[in-house]
C-alpha positions in Angstrom: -55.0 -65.5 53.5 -53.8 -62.9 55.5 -50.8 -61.1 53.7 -48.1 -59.1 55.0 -48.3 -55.5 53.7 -45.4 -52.3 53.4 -44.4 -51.3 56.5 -45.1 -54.8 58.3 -42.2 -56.1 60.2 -41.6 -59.2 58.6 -41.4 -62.4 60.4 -38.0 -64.1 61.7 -37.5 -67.1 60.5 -34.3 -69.8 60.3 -35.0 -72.5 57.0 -32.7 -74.9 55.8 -31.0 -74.0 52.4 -30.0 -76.3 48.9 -26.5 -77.6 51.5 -29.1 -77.9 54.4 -27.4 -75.3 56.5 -29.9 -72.6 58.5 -30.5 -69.8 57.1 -32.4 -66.9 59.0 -33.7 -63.3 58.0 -31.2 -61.8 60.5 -28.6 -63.0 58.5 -28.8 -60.5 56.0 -29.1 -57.1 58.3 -28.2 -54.1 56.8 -29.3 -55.5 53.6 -32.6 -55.7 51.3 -34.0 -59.1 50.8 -36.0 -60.0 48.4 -38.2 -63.0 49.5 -39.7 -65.0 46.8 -42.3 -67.6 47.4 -42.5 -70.0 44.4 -44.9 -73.1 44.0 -42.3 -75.7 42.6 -38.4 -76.4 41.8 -38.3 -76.9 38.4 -41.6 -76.7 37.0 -42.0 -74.5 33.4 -42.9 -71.2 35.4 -40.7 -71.4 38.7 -37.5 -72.4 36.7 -38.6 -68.8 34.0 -39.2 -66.6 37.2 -35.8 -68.4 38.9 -33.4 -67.7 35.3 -34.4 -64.0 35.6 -33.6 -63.6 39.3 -30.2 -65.7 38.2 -29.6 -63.1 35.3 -30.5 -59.9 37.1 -27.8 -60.4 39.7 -25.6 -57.8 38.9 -28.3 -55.1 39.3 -29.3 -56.6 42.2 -26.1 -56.4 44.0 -26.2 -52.7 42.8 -29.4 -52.1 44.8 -27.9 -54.4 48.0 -30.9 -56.8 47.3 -30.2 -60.3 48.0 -32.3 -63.0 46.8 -34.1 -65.8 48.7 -36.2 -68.5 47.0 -38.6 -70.0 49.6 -40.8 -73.2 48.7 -42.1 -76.1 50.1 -40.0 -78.3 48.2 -37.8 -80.7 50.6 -34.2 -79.9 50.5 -32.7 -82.6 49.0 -34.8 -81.2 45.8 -33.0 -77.5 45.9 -29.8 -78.5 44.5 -30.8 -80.5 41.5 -33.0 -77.0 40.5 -29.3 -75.0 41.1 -27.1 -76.9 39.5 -29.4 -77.9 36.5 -30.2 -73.6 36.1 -27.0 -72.8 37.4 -29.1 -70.4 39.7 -26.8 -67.8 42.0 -28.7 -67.3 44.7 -30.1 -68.8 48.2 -33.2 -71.5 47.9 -34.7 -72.5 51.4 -36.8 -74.8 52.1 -40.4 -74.6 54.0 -41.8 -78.0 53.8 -44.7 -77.5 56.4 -45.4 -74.0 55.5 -44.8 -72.8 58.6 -43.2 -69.5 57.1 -45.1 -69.5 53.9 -48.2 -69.0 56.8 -46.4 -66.1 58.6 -46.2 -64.2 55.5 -49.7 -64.7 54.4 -49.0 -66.3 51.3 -49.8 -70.1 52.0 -53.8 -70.9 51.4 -56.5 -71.7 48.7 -56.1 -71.7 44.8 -57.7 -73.0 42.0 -56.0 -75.0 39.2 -58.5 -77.2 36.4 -61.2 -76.6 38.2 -59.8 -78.5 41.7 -59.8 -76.1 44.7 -56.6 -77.1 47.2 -54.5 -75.0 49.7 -51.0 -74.1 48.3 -48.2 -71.3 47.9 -49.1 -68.3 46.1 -46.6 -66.8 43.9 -45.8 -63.3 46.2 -42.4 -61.7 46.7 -41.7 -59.3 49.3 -38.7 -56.7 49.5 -37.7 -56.4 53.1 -35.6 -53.5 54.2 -32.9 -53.2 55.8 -34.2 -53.0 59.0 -36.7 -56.1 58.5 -39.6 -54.2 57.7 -41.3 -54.8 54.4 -41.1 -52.5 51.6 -43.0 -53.5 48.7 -44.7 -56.5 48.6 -44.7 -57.9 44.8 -48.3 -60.2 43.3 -49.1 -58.8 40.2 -46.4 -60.2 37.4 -45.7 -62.7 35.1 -42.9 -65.3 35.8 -41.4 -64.3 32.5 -41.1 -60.6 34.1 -40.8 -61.0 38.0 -36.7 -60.0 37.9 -37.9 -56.7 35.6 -41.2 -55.5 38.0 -38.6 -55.9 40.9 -35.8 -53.7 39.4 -38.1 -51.2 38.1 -39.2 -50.7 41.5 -35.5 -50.4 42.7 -34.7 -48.0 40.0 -37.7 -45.7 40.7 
């Protein structure tokens, strides 16, 4: 696993979203995006890290961050985890993994003892220019929203 560092241009992509529209990083120029890879809609930890995203939105906006959950999750699945969490914010889809791979966060873990390939948990903030600027791996799902807006507030 090779992953994207600060100062890395990040990778263009187009996904589909939770209304299966397109949705590409160049959408969003002139903006900070915070891209969050997540394992799984609605599992115990994705829907805790998802709420605080959902209830941090205000200070978000302050800081010109928008929020963009990425998973492998087929699309039909997104809207049942937004409406059900009443989440505010963009979920795209990335079913083969194809992005997940550009950013460096698709590969091997460890769960119960079973060694399989899957998505780490990693969020990057991308600038407004498209380069990353912080790349975030070291949290709790529980704290994710918090680590990211005491970054911002710094």
């Amino acid at each position: 696993m090779n992953t994207l560092t600060p100062g890395m241009l990040a990778p263009a992509f187009t996904l589909l979203n939770q209304d299966n529209q397109p949705v590409s990083l160049s959408d969003f120029a002139g903006k900070k995006v915070l891209a969050y890879f997540y394992p799984k809609a609605m599992t115990p930890g994705c829907t805790v890290q998802a709420c605080g995203l959902r209830d941090s939105k205000a200070e978000l906006d302050a800081h010109n961050v928008v929020v963009l959950g990425i998973s492998i999750d087929p699309v039909k699945r997104l809207p049942k985890f937004i409406e059900r969490d009443n989440l505010n914010f963009t979920l795209l889809s990335d079913e083969d993994h194809a992005v997940a791979d550009q950013f460096g966060v698709w590969g091997e873990k460890k769960f119960m003892g079973k060694v399989y390939d899957g998505l780490h948990r990693i969020s990057f903030l991308i600038d407004e220019h498209g380069k990353i600027e912080h790349v975030f791996n070291k949290f709790k799902t529980k704290d994710h929203h918090q680590v990211v807006l005491d970054y911002l507030t710094q």
